[in-house]
DSSP file (Angstrom, degrees, kcal/mol; ACC not computed):
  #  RESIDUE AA STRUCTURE BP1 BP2  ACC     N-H-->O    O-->H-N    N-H-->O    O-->H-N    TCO  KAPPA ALPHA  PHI   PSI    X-CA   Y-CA   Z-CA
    1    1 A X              0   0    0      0, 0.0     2,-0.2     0, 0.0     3,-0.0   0.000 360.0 360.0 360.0 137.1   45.3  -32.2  -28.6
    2    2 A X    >>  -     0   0    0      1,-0.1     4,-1.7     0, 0.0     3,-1.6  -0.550 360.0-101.3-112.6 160.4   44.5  -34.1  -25.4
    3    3 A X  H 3>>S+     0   0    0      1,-0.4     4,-1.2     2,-0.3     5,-0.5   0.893 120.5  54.6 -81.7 -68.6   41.0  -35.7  -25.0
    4    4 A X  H 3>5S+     0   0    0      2,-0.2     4,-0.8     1,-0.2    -1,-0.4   0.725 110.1  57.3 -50.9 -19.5   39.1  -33.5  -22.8
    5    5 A X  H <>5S+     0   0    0     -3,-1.6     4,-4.1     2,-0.2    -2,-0.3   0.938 107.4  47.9 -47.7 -80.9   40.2  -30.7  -25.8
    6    6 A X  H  X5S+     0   0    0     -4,-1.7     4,-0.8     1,-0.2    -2,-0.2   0.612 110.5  49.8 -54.9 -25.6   38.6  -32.7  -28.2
    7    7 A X  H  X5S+     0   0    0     -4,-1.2     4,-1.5     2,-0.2     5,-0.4   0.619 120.3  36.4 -84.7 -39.5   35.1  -33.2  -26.1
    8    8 A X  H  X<S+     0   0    0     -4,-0.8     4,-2.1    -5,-0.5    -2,-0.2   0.926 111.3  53.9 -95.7  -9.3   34.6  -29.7  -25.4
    9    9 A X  H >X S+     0   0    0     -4,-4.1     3,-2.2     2,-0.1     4,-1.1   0.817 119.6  42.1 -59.8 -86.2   35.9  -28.3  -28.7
   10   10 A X  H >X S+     0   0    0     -4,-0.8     3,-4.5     1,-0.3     4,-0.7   0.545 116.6  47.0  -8.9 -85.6   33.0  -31.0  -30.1
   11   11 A X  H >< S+     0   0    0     -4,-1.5     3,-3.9     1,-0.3     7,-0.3   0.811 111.3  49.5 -42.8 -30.4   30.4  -30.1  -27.5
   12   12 A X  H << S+     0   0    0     -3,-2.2    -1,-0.3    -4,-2.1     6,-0.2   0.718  98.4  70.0 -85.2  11.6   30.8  -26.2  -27.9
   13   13 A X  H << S+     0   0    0     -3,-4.5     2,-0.6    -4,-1.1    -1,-0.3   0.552  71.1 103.3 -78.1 -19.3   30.5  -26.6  -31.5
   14   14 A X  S XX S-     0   0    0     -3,-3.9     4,-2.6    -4,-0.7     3,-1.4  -0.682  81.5-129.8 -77.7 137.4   26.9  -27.4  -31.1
   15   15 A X  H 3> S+     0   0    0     -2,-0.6     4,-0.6     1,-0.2    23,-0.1   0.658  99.2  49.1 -43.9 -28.3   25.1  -24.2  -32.1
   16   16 A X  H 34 S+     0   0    0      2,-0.2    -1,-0.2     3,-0.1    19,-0.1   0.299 105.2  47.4-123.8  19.5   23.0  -24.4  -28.9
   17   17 A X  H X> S+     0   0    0     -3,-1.4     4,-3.3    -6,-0.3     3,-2.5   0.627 112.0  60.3 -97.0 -51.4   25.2  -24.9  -26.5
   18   18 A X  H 3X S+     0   0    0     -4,-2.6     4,-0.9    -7,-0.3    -2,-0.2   0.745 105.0  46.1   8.3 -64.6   27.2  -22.0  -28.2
   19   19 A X  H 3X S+     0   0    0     -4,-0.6     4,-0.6     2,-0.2    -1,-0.3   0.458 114.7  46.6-104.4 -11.6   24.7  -19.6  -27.9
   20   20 A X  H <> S+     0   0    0     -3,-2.5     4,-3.2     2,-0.2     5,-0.3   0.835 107.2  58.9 -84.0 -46.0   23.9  -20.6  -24.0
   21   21 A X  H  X S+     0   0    0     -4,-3.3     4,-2.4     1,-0.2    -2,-0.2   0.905 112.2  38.2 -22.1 -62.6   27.3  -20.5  -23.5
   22   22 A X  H  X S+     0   0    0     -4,-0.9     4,-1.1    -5,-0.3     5,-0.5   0.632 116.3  54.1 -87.2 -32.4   27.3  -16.6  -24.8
   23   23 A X  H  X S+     0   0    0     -4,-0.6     4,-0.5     2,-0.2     6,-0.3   0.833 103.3  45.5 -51.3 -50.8   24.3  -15.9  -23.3
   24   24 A X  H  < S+     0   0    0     -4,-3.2    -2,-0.2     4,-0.2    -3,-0.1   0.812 123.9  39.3 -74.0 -47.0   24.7  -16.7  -20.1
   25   25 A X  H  < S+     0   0    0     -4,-2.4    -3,-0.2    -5,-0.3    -2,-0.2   0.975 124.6  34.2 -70.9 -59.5   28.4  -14.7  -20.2
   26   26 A X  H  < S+     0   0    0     -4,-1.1    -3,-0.1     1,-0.2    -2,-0.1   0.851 135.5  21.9 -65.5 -35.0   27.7  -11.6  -22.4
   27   27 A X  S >< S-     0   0    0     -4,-0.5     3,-1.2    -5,-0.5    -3,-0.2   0.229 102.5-106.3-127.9   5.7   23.6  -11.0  -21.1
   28   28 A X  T 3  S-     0   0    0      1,-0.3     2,-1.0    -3,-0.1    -4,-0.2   0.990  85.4 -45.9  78.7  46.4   23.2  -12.7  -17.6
   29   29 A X  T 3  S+     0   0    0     -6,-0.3    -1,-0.3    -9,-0.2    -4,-0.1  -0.431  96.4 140.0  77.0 -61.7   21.2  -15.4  -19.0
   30   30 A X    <   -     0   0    0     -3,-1.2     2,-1.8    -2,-1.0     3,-0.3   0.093  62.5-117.7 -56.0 145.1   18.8  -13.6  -21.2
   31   31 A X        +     0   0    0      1,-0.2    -1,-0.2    -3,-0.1    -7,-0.1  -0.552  62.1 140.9-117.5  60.2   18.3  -15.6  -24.4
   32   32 A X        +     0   0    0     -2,-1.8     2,-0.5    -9,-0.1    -1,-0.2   0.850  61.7  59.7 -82.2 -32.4   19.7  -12.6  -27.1
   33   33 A X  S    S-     0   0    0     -3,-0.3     2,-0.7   -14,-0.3   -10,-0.1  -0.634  75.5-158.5 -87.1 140.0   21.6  -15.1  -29.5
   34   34 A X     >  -     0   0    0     -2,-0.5     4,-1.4     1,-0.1   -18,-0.0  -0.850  15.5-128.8-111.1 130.2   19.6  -17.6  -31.0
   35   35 A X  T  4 S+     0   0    0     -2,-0.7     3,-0.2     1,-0.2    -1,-0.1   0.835 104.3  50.5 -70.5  -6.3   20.9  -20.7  -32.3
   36   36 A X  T  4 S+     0   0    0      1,-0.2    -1,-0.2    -3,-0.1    -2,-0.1   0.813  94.5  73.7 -82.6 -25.2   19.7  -20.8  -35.4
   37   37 A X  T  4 S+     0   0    0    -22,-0.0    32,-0.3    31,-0.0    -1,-0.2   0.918  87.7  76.7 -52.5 -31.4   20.9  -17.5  -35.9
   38   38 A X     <  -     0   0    0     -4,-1.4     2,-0.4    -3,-0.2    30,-0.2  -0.642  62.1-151.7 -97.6 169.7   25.1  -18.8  -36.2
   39   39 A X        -     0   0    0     28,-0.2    28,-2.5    -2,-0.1     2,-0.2  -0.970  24.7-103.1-133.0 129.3   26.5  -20.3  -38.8
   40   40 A X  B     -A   66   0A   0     -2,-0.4    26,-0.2    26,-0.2     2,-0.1  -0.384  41.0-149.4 -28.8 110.7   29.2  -22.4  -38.8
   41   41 A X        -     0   0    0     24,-1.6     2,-0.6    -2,-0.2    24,-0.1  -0.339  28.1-102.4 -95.1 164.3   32.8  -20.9  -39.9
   42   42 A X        -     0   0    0     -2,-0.1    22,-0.1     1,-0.1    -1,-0.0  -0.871  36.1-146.8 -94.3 129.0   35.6  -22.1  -41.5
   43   43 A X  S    S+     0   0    0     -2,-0.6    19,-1.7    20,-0.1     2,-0.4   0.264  72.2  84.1-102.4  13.5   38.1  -22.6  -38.4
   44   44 A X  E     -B   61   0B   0     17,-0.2     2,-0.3    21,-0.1    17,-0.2  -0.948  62.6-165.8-123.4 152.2   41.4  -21.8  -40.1
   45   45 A X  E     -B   60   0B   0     15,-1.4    15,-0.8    -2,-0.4     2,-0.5  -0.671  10.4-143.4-126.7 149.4   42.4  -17.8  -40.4
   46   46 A X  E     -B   59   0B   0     -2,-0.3     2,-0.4    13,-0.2    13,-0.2  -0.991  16.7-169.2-100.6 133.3   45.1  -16.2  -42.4
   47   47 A X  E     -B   58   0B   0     11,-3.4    11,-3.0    -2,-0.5     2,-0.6  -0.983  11.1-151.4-127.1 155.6   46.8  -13.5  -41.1
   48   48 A X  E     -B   57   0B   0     -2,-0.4     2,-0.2     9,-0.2     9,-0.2  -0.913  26.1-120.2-115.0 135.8   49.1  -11.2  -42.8
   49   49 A X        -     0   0    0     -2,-0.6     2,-0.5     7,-0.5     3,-0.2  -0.557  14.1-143.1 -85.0 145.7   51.7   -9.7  -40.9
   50   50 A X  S    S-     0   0    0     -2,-0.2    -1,-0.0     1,-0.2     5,-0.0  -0.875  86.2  -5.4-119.5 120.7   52.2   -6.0  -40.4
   51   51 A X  S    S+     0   0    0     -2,-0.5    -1,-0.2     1,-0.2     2,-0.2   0.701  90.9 151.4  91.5  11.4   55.7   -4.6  -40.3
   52   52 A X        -     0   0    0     -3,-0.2    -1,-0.2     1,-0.1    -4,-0.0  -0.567  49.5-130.2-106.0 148.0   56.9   -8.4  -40.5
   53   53 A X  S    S+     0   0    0     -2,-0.2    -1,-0.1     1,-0.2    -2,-0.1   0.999 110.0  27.5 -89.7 -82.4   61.0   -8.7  -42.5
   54   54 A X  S    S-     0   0    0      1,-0.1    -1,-0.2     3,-0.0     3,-0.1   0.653  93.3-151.3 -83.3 -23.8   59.7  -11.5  -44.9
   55   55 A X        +     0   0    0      1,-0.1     2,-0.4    -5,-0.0    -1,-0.1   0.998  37.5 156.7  48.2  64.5   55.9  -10.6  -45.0
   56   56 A X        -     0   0    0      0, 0.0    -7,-0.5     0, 0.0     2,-0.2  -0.809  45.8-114.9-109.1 156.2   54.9  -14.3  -45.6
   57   57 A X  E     -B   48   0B   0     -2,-0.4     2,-0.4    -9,-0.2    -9,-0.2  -0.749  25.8-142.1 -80.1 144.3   51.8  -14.8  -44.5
   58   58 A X  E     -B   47   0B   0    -11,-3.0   -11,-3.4    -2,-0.2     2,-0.4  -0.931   4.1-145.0-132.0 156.2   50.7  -17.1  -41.5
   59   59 A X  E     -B   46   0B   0     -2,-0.4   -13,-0.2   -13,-0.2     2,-0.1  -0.847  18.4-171.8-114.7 134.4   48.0  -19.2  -41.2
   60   60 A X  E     -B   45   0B   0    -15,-0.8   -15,-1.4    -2,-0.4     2,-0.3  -0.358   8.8-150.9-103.8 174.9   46.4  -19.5  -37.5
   61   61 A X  E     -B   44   0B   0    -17,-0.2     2,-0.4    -2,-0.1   -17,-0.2  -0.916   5.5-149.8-149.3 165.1   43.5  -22.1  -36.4
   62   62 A X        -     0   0    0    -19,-1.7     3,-0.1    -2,-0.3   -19,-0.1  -0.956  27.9-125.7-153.6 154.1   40.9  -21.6  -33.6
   63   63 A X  S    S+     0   0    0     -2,-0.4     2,-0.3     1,-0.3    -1,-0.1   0.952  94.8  10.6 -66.8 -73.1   39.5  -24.3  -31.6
   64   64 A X        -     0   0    0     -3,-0.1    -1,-0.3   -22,-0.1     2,-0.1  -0.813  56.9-171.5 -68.3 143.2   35.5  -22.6  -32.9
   65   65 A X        +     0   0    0     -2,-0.3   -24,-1.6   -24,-0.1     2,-0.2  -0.601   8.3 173.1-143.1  91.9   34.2  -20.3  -35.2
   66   66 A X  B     -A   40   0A   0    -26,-0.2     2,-0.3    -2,-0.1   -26,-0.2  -0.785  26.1-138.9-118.7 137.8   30.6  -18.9  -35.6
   67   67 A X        -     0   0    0    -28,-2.5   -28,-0.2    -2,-0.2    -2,-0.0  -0.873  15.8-145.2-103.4  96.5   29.0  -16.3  -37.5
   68   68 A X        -     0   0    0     -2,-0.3     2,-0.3   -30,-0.2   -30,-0.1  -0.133  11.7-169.5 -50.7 115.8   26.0  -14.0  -35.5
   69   69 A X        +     0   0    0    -32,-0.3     2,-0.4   -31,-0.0    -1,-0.0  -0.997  22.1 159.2-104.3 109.5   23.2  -13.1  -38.2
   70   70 A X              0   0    0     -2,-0.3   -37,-0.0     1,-0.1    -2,-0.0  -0.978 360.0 360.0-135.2 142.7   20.9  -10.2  -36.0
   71   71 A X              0   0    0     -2,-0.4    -1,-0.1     0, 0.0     0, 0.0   0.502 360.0 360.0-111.5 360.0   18.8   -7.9  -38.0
């Protein structure tokens, strides 16, 4: 992973840059996610393959991962 990777994975990992981030794209600005509202995720995934010869399961990674609490 090359350096500028590693400073914006970091930065967008803060909860409230996150949530401006997603704001700003999803709602034009208007301030619908809150940061205290996500929760930090576990950033490695399993997936099981569908249709797949050996059916092994493979395990994927993401950069971020947050979980959106709205009532």
């Amino acid at each position: 992973m090359g350096k500028a990777d590693a400073v914006t994975k970091e930065y967008v990992s803060r909860s409230d840059i996150f949530a401006d981030i997603f704001n700003q794209f999803l709602y034009g600005g208007k301030q619908v996610i809150k940061p205290e509202h996500l929760k930090e995720r576990d950033i490695t995934e399993i997936a099981l393959p569908f249709g797949n010869e050996t059916d092994e399961p493979v395990q994927k990674y993401r950069d971020v991962l947050k979980a959106l609490r709205i009532m």
